[in-house]
Gaussian input, Z-matrix of N, CA and C with variables (Angstrom, degrees):
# hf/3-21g

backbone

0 1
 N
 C     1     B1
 C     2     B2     1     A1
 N     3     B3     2     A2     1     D1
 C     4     B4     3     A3     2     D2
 C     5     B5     4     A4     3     D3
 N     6     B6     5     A5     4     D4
 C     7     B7     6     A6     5     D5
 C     8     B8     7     A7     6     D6
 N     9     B9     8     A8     7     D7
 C    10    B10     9     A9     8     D8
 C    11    B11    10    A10     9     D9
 N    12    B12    11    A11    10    D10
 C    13    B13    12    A12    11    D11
 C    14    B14    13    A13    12    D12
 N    15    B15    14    A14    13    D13
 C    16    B16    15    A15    14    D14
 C    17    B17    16    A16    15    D15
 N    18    B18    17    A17    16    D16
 C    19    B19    18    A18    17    D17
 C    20    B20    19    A19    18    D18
 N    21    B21    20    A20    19    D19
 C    22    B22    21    A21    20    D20
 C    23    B23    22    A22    21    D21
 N    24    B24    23    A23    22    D22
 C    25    B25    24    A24    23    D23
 C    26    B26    25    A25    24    D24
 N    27    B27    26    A26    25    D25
 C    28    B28    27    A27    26    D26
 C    29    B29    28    A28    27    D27
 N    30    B30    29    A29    28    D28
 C    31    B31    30    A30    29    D29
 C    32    B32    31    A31    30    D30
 N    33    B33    32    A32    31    D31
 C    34    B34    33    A33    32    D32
 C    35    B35    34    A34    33    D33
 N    36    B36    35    A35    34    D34
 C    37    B37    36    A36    35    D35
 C    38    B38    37    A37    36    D36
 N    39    B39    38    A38    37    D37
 C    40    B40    39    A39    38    D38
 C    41    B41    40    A40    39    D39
 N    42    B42    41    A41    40    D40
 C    43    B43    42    A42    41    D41
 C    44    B44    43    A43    42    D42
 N    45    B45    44    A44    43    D43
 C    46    B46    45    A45    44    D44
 C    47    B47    46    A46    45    D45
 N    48    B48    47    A47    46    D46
 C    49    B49    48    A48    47    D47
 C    50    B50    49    A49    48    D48
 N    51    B51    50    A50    49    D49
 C    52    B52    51    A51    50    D50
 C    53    B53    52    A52    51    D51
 N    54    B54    53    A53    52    D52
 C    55    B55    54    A54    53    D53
 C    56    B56    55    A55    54    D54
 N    57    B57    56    A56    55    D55
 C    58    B58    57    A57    56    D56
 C    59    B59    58    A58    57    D57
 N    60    B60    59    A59    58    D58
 C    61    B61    60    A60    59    D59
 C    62    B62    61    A61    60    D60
 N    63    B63    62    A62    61    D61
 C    64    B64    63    A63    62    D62
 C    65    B65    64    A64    63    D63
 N    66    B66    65    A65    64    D64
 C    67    B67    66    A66    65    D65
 C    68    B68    67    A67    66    D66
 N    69    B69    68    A68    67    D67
 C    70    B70    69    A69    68    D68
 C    71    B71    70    A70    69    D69
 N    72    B72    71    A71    70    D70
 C    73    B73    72    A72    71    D71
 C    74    B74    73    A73    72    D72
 N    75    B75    74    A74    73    D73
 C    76    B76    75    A75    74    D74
 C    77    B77    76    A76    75    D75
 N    78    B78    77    A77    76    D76
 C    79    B79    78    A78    77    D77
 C    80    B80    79    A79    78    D78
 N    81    B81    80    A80    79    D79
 C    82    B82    81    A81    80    D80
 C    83    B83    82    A82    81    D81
 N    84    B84    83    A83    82    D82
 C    85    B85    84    A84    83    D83
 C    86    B86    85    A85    84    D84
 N    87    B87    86    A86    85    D85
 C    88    B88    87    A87    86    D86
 C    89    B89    88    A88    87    D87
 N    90    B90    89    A89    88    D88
 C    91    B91    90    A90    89    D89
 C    92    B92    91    A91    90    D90
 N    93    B93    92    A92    91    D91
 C    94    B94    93    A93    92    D92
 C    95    B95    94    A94    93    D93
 N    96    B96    95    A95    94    D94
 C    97    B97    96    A96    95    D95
 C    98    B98    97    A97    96    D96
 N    99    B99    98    A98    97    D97
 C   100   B100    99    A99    98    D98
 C   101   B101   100   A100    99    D99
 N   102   B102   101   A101   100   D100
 C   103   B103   102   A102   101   D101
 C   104   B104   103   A103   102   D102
 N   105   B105   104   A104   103   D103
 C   106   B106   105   A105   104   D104
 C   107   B107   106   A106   105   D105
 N   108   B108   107   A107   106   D106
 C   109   B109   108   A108   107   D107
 C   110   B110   109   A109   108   D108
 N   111   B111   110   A110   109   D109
 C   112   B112   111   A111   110   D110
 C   113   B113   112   A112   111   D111
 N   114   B114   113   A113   112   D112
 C   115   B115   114   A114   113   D113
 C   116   B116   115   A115   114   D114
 N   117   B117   116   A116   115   D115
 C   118   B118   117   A117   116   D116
 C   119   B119   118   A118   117   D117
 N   120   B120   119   A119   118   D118
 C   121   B121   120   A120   119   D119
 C   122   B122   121   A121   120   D120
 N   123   B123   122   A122   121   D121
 C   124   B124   123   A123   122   D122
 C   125   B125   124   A124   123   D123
 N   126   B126   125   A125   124   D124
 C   127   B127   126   A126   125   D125
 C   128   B128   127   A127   126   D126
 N   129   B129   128   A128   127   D127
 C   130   B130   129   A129   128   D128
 C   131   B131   130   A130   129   D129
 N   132   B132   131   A131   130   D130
 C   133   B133   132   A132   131   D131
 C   134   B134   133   A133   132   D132
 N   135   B135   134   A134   133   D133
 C   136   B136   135   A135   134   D134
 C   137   B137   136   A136   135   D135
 N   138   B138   137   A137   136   D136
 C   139   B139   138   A138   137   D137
 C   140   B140   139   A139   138   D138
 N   141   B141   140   A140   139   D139
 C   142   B142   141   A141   140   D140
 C   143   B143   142   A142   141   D141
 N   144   B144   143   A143   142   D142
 C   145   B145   144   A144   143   D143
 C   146   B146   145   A145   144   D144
 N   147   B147   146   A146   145   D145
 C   148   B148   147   A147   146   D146
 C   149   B149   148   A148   147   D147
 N   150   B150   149   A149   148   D148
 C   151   B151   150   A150   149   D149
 C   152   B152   151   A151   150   D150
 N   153   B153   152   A152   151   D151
 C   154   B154   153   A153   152   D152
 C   155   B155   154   A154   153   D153
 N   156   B156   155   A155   154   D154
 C   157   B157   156   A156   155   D155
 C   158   B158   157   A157   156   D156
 N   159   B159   158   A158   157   D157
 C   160   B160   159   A159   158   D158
 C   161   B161   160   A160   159   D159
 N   162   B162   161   A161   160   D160
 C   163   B163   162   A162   161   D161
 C   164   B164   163   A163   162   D162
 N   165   B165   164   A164   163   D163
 C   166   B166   165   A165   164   D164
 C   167   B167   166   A166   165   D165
 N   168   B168   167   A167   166   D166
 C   169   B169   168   A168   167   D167
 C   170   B170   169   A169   168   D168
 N   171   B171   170   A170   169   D169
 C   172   B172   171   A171   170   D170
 C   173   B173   172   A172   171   D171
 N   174   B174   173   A173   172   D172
 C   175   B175   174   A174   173   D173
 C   176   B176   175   A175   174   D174
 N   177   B177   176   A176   175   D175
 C   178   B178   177   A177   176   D176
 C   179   B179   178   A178   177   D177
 N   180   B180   179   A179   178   D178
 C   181   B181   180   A180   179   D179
 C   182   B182   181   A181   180   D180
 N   183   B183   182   A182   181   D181
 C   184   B184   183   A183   182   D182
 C   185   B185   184   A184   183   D183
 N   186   B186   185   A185   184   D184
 C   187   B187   186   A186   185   D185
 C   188   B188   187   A187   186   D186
 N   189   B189   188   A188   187   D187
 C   190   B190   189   A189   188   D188
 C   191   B191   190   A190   189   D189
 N   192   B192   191   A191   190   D190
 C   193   B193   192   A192   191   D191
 C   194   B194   193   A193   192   D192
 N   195   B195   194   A194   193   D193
 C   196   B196   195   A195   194   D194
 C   197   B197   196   A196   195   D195
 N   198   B198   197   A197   196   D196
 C   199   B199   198   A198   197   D197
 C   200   B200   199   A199   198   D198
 N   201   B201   200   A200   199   D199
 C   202   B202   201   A201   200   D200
 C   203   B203   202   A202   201   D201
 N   204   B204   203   A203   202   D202
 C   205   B205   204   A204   203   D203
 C   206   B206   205   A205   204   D204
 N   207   B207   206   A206   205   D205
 C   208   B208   207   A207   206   D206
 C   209   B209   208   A208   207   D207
 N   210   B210   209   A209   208   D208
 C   211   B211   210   A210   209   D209
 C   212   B212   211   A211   210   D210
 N   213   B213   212   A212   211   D211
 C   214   B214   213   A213   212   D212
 C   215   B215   214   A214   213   D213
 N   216   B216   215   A215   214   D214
 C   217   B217   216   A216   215   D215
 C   218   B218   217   A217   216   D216
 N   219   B219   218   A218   217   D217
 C   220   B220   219   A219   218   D218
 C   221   B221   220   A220   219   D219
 N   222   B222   221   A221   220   D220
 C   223   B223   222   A222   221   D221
 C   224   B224   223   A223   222   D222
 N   225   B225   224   A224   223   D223
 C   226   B226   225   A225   224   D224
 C   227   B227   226   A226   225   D225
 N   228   B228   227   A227   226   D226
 C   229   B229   228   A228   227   D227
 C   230   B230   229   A229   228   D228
 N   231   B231   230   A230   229   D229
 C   232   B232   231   A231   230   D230
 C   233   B233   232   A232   231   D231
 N   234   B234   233   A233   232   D232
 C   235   B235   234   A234   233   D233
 C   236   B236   235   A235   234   D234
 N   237   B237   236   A236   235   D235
 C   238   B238   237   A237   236   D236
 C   239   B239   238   A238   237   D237
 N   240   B240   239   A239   238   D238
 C   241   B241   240   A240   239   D239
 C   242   B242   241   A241   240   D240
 N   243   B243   242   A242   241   D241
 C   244   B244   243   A243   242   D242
 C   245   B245   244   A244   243   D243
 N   246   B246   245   A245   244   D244
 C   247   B247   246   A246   245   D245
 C   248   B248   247   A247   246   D246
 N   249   B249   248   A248   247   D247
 C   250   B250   249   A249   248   D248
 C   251   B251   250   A250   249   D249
 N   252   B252   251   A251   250   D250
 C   253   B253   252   A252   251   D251
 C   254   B254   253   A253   252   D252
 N   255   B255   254   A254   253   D253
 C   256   B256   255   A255   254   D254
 C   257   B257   256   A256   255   D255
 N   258   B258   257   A257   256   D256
 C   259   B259   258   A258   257   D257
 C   260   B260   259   A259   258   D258
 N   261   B261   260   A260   259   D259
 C   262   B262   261   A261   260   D260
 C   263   B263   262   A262   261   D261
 N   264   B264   263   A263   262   D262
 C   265   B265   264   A264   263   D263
 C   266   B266   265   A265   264   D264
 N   267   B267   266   A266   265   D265
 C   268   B268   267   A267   266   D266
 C   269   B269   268   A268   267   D267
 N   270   B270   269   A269   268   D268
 C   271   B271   270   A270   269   D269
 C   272   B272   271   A271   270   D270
 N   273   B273   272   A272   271   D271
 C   274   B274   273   A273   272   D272
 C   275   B275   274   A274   273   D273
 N   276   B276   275   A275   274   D274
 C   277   B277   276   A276   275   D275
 C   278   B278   277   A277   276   D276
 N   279   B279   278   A278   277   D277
 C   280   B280   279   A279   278   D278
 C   281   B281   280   A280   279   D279
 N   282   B282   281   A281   280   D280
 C   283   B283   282   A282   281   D281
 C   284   B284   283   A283   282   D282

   B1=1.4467
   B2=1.5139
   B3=1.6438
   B4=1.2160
   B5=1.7106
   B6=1.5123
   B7=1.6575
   B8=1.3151
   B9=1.4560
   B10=1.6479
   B11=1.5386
   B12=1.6204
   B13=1.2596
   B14=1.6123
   B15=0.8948
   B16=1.7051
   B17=1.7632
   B18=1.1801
   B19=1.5113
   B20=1.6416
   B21=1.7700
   B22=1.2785
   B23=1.8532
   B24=1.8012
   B25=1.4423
   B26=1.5058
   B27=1.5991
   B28=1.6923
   B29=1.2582
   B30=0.9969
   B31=1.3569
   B32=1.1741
   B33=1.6073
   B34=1.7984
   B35=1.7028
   B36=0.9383
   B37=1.6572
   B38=1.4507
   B39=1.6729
   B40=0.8672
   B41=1.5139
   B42=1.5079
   B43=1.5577
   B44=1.4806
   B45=1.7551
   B46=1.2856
   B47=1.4326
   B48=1.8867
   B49=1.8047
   B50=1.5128
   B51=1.2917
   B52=1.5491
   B53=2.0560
   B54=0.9876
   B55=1.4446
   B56=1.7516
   B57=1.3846
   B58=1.4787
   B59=1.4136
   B60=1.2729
   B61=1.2816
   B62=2.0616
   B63=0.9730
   B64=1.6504
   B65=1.6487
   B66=1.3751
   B67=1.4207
   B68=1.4013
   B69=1.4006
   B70=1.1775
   B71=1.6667
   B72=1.3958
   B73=1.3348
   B74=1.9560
   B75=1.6637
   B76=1.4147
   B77=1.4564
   B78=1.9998
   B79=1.7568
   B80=1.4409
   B81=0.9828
   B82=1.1920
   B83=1.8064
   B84=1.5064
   B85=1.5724
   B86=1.4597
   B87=1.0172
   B88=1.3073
   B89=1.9285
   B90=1.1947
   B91=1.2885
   B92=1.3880
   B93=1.1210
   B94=1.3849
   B95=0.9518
   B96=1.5466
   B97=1.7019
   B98=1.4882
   B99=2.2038
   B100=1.0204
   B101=1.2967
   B102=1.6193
   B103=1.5104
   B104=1.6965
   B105=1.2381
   B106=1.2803
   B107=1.9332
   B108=1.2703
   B109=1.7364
   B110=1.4393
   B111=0.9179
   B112=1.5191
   B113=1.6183
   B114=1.2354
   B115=1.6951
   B116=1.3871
   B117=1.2329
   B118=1.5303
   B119=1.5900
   B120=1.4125
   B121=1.8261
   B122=1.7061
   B123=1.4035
   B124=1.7688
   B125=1.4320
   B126=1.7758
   B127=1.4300
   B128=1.0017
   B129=1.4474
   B130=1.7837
   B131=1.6857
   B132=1.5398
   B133=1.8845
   B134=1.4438
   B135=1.6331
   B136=1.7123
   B137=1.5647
   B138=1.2480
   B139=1.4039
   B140=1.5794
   B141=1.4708
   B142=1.4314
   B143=1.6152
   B144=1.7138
   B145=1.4833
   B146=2.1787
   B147=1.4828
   B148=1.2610
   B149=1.7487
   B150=1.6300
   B151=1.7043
   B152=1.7069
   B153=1.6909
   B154=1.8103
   B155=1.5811
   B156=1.0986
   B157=1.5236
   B158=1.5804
   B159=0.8100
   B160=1.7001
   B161=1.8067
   B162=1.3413
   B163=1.6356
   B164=1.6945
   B165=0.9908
   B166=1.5648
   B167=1.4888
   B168=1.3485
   B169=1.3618
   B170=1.5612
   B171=1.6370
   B172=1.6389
   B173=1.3147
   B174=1.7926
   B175=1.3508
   B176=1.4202
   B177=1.7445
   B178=0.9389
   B179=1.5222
   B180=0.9150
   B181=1.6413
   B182=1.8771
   B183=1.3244
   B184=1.1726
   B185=1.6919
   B186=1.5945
   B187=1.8015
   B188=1.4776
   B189=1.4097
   B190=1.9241
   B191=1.6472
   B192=1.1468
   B193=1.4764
   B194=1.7974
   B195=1.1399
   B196=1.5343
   B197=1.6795
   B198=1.0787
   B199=1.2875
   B200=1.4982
   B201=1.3760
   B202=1.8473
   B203=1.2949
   B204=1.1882
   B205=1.7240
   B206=1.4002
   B207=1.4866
   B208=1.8762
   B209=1.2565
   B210=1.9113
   B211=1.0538
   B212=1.3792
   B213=1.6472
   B214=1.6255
   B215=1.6177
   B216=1.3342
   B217=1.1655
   B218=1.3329
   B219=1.3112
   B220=1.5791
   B221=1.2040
   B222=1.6639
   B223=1.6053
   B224=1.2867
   B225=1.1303
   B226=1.5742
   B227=1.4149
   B228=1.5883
   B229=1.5825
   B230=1.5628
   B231=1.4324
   B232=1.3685
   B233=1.2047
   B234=1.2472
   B235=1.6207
   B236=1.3630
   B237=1.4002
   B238=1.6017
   B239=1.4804
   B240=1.7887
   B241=1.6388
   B242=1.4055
   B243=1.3293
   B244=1.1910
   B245=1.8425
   B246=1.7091
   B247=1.4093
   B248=1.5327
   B249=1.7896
   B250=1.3000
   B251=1.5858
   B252=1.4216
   B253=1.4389
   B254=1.5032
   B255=1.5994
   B256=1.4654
   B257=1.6193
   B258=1.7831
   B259=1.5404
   B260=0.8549
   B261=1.5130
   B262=1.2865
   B263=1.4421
   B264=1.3899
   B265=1.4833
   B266=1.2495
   B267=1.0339
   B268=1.9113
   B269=1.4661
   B270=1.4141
   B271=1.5116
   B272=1.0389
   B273=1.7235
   B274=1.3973
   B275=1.5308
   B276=1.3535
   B277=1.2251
   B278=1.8002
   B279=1.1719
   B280=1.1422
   B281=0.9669
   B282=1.4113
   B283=1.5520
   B284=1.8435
   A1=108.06
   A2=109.83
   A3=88.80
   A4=103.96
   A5=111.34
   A6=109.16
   A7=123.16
   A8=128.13
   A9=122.90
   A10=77.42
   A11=111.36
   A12=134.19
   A13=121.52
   A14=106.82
   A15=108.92
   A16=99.00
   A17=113.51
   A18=142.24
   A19=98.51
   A20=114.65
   A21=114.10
   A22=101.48
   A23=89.03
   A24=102.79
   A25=83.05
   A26=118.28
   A27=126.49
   A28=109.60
   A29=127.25
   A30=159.24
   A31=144.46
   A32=121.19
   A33=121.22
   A34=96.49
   A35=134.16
   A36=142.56
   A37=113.12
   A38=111.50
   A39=131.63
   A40=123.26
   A41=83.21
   A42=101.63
   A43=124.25
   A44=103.78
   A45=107.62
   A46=95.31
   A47=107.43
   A48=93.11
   A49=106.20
   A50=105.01
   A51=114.05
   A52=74.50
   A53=126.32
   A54=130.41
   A55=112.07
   A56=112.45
   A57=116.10
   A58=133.86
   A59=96.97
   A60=104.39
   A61=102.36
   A62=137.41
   A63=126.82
   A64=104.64
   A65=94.35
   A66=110.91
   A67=112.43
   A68=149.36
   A69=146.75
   A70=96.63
   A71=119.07
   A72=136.30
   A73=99.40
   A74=109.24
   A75=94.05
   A76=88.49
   A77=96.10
   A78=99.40
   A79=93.72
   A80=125.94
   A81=129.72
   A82=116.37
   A83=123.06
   A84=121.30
   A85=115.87
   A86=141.53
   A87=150.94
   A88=96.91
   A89=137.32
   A90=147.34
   A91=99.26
   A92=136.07
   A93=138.40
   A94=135.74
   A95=131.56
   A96=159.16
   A97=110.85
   A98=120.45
   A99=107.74
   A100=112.36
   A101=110.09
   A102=119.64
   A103=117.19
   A104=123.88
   A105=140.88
   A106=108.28
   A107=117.35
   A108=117.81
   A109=110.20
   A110=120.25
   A111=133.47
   A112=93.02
   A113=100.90
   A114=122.56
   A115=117.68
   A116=122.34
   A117=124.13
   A118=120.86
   A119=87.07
   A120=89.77
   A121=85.05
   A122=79.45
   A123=97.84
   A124=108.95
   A125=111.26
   A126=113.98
   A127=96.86
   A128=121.69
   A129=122.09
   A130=79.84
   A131=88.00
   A132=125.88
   A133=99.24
   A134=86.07
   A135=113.83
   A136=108.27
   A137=115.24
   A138=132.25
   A139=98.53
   A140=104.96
   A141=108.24
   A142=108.73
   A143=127.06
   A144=130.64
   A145=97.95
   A146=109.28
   A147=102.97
   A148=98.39
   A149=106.29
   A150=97.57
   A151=109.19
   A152=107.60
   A153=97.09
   A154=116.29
   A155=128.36
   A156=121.24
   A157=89.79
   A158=118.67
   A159=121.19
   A160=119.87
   A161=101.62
   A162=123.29
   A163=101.33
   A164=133.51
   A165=128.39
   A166=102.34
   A167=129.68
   A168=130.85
   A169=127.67
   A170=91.71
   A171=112.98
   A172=132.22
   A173=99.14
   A174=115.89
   A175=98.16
   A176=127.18
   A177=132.09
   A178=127.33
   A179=144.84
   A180=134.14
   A181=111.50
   A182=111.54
   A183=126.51
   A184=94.91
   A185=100.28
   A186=115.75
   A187=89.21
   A188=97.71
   A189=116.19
   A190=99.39
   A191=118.35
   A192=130.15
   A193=109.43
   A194=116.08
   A195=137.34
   A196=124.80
   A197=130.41
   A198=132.48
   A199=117.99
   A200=119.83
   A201=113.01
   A202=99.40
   A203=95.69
   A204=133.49
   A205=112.12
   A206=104.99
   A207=106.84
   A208=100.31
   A209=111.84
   A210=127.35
   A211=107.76
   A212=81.81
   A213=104.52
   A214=116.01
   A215=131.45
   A216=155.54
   A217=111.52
   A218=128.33
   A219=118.62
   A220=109.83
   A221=111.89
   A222=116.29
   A223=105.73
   A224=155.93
   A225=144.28
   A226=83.75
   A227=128.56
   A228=107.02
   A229=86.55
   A230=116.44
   A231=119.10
   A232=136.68
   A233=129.69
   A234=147.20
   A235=103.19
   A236=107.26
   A237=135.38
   A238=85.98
   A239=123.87
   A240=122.79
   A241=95.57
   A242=95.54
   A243=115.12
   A244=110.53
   A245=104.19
   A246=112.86
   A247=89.97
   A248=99.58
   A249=118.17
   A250=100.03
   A251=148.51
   A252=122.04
   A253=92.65
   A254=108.11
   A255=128.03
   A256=125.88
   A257=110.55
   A258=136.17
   A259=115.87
   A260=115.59
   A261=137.97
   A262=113.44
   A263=115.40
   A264=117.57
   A265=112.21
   A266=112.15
   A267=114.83
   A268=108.07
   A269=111.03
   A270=119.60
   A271=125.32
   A272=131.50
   A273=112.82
   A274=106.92
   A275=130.79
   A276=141.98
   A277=114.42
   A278=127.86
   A279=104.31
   A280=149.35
   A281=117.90
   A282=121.04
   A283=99.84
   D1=130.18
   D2=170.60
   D3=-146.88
   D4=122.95
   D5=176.14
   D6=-34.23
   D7=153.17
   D8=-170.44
   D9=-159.97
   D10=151.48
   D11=137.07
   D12=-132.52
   D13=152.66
   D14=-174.33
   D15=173.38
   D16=-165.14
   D17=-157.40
   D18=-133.26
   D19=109.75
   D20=160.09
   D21=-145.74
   D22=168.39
   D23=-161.73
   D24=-75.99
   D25=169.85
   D26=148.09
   D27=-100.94
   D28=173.94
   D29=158.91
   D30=-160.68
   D31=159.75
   D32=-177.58
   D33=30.05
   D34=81.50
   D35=116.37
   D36=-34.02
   D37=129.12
   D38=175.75
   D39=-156.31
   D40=88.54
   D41=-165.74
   D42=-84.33
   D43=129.71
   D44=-165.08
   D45=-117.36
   D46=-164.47
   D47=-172.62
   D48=-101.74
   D49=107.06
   D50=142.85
   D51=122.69
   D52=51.67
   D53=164.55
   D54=169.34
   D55=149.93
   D56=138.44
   D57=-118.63
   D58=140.02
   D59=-166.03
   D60=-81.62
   D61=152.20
   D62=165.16
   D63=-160.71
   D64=-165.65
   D65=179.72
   D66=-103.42
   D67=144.77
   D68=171.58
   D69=-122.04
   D70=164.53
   D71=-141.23
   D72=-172.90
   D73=97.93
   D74=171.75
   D75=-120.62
   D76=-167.55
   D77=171.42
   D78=-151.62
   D79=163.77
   D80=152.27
   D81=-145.64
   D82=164.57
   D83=-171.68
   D84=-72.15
   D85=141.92
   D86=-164.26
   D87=-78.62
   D88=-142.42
   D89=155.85
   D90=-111.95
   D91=-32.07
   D92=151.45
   D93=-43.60
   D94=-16.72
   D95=-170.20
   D96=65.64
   D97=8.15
   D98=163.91
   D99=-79.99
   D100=167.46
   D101=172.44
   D102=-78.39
   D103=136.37
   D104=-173.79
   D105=-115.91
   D106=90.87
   D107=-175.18
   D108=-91.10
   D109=157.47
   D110=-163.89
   D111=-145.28
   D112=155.01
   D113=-179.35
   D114=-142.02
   D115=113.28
   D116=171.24
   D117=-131.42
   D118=165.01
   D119=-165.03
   D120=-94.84
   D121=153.71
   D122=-168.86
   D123=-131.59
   D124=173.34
   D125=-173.81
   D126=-160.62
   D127=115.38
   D128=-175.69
   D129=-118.46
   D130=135.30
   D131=-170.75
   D132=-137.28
   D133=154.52
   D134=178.11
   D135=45.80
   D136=-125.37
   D137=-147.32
   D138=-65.38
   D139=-42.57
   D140=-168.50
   D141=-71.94
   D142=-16.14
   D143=171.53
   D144=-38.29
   D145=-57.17
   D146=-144.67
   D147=-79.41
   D148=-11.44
   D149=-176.79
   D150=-85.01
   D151=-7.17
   D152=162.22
   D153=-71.90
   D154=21.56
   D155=176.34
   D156=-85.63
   D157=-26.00
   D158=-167.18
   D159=-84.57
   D160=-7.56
   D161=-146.25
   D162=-113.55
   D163=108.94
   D164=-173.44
   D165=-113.92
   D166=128.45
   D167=163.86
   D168=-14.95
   D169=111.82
   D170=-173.34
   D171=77.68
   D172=19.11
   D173=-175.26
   D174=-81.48
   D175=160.44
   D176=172.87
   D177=-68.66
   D178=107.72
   D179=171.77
   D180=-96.65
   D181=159.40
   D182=178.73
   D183=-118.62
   D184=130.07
   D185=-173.84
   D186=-101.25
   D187=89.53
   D188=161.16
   D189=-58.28
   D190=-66.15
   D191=-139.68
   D192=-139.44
   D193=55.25
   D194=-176.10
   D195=-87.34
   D196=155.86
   D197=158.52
   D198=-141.09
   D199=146.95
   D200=163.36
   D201=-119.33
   D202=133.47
   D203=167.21
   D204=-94.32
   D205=113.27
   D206=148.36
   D207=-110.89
   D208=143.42
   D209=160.88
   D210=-157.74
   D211=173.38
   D212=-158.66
   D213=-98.07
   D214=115.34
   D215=170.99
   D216=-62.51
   D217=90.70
   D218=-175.79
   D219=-63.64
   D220=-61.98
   D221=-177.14
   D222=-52.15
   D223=-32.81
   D224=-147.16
   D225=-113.76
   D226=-61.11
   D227=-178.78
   D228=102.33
   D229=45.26
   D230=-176.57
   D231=178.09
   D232=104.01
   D233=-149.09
   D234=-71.90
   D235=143.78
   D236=-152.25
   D237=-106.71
   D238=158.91
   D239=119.90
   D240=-130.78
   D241=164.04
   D242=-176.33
   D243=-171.00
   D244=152.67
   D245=-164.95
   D246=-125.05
   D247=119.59
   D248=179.36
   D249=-76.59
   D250=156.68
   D251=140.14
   D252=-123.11
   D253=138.53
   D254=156.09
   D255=-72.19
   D256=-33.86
   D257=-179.78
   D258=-161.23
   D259=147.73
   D260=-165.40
   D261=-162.02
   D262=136.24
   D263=167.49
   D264=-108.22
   D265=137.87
   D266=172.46
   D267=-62.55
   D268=133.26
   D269=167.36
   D270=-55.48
   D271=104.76
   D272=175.84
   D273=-116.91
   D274=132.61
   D275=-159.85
   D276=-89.42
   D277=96.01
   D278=174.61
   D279=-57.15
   D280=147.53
   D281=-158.17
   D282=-77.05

């Protein structure tokens, strides 16, 4: 387990009871100054379930209160990651 904060997009929500499951979407600059995106499967829990009413596909969030998980899949024979988030603030861009 290891804590993370940063800025990623959501996506495809798929809300189950007492979590959603989605897509997260970051980037960061290459040494080159191109962009390099990454994609992970995600799980917004507890407190943060009731602040996705607010959150519409591919909106920005800020990972207040995050974790990534690798784990191990016996039946499949194949290691997971994944980004828990506990909190999050919605991105708002100044004007």
């Amino acid at each position: 387990m290891l804590n993370v904060t940063g800025y990623a997009r959501v996506y495809d929500f798929d809300r189950q009871k007492g979590f959603i499951r989605c897509n997260l979407s970051t980037k960061k600059k290459n040494k080159d100054g191109q962009y390099e995106f990454m994609h992970w499967r995600g799980r917004i829990v507890g407190d943060a379930v009731i602040k996705m009413d607010d959150i519409k596909e591919g909106d920005l969030i800020k990972l207040d209160n995050a974790i990534v998980e690798n784990y191990f899949a016996k039946d499949k024979n194949r290691y997971f990651t994944s980004v828990v988030v506990f909190s999050f603030s919605k991105y708002e861009q100044n004007s």
